[in-house]
C-alpha angles and dihedrals in degrees: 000000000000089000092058082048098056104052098035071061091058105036081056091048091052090045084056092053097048093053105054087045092057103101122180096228094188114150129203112248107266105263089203117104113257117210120183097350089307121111117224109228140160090225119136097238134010114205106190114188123213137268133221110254087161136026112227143120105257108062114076105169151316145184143170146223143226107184123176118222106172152301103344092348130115142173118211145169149110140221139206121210119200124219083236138337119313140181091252132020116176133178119198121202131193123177116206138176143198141172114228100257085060121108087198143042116227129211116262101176142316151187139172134216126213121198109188114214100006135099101238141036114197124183127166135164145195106228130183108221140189103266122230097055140094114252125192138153138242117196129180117206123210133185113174096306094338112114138172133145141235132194136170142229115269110268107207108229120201 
């Protein structure tokens, strides 16, 4: 009897639980324009994760990253991260900007780097840009044969 207690005691407690953790998590619909899939925001940072292109074994994971730093300053960048080492890891990275009346980004600069028999490529810069626009970044994310793509909200620069 004790037994039965014991455990009607503990299947309550559990159902408590339960309860005062259910949170309704519904958002409001953003209420910033979207062009081409990006956000654009006045955040200070915009971090996008990839997206599988290709299915292999290589190619764990990558992202890249859009960071304001100030007035006419940003920071930008992307990795890929391998699943192990391979004979060839790349990151891609493409910096664009818009202004909100715009249908299209258009490109503003880019460069790749490419690491042979590692796991990961990292490459990141500080740019001065012209103020008043959108910036993201695209990156594209490469292991062996292994390929997928990344890109971040658009991060509004004075």
């Amino acid at each position: 009897m004790l037994k039965r207690i014991g455990s009607m005691c503990c299947v309550l407690m559990l159902m408590i639980c339960m309860l005062l953790t259910l949170t309704d998590n519904a958002q409001a619909a953003p209420q910033d324009p979207v062009l081409d899939g990006s956000y654009l925001t006045n955040e200070n940072k915009s971090v996008g994760y990839d997206t599988k292109i290709t299915r292999g074994v290589d190619l764990l994971t990558g992202y890249s990253k859009c960071v304001r730093q100030g007035p006419g300053k940003i920071y930008v960048g992307g990795t890929t991260i391998a699943a192990h080492t391979v004979d060839r890891v790349l990151v891609g990275v493409l910096v664009e900007r818009a202004k909100k009346e715009d249908t299209a980004w258009s490109m503003y600069t880019g460069w790749q780097k490419e690491n042979l028999n590692t796991d990961r490529a990292a490459s990141s810069r500080a740019l001065q840009v012209e103020g008043g626009y959108y910036y993201r970044v695209r990156c594209t994310h490469v292991a062996n044969q292994d390929m997928s793509s990344s890109f971040t909200d658009g991060v509004y620069i004075e």
